[in-house]
C-alpha positions in Angstrom: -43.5 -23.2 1.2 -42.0 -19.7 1.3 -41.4 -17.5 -1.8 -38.0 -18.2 -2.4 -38.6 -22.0 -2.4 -41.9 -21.4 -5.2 -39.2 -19.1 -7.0 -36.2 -22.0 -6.6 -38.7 -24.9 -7.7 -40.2 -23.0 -10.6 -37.6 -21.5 -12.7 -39.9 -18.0 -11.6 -38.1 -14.8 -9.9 -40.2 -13.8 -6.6 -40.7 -10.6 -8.3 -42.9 -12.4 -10.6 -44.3 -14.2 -7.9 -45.3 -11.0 -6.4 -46.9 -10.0 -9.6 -48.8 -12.8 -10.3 -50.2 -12.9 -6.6 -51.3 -9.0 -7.4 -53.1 -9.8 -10.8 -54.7 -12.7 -8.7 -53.2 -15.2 -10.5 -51.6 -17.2 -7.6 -52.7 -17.0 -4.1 -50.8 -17.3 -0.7 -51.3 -17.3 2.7 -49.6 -14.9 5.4 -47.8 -16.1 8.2 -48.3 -14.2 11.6 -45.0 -12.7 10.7 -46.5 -11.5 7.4 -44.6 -13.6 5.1 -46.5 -15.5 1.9 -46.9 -19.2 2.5 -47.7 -21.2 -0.7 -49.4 -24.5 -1.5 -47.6 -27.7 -2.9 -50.1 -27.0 -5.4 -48.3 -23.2 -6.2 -46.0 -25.3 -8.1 -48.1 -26.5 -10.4 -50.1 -23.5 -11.1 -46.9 -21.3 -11.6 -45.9 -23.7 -14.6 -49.3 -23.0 -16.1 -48.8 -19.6 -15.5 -45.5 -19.9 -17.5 -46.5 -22.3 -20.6 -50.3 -19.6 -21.1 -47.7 -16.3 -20.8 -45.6 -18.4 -23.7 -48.5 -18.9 -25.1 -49.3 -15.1 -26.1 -51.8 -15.0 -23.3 -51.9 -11.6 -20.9 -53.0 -11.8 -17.5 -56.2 -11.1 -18.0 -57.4 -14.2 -19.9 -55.1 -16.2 -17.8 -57.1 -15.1 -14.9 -60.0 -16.1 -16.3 -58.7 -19.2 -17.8 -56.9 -21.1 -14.7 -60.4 -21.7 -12.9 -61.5 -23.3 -16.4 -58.3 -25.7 -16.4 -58.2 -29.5 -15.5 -58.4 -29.9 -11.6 -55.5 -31.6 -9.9 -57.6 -35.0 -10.1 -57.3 -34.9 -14.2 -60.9 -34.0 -14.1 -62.7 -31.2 -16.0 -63.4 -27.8 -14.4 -67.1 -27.0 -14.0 -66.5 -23.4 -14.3 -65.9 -23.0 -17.8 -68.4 -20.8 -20.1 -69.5 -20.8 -23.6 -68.4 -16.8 -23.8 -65.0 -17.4 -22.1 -64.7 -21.2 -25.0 -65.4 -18.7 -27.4 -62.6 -15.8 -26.1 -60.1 -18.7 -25.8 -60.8 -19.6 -29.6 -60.4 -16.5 -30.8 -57.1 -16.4 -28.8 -56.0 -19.6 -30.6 -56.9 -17.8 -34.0 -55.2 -14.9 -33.4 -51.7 -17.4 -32.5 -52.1 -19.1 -35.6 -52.4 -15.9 -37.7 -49.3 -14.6 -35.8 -47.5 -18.1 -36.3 -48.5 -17.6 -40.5 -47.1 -14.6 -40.5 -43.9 -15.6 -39.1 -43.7 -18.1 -41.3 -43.8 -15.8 -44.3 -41.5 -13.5 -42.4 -38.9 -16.8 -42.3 -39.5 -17.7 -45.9 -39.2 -14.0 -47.2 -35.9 -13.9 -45.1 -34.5 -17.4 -46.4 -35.3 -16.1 -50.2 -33.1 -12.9 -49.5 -30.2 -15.3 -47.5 -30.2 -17.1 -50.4 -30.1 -14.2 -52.8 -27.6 -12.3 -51.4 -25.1 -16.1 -50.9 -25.8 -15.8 -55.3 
């Protein structure tokens, strides 16, 4: 599929196609013509792309991540490594410490709200 069909069935603007094709996140192939042909399987990939990026994730670790992820079959990846199990925990630390403190952030907010209603 083209670009604009990947951009259409994602939700994903071809400008962040084109960026995650250049951090070699997603991969495509060129037509004669030069244009990007994807996989059905772009589709996919894309929306994991998305939900790691929401995730607090940079590109970086995504990078090194996808190869690590489920294949299509549901069946583990062989390429993960106990340095890159170990960088993904800390990741997950570092979202829950960011998720406490928004949490005191929300209470310390509700306290003043309901301060300031008297």
């Amino acid at each position: 599929m083209r670009i604009g069909e990947l951009a259409r069935r994602t939700g994903v603007s071809e400008r962040s196609l084109r960026y995650y094709e250049k951090q070699g996140l997603l991969a495509a192939e060129r037509t004669p013509g030069g244009h990007r042909e994807y996989a059905e399987a772009a589709v996919d990939r894309v929306i994991r792309i998305q939900e790691l990026y929401a995730a607090g994730l940079c590109s970086s670790k995504i990078v090194q991540l996808l190869p690590c992820m489920r294949d299509g079959d549901g069946g583990p990846s062989a390429v993960a490594t106990p340095k890159l199990v170990a960088d993904l925990t800390a990741e997950r630390a570092r979202i829950d410490r960011t998720i406490a403190e928004l949490l005191r952030s929300r209470d310390t907010l509700d306290e003043v709200i309901d301060a300031a209603r008297g």
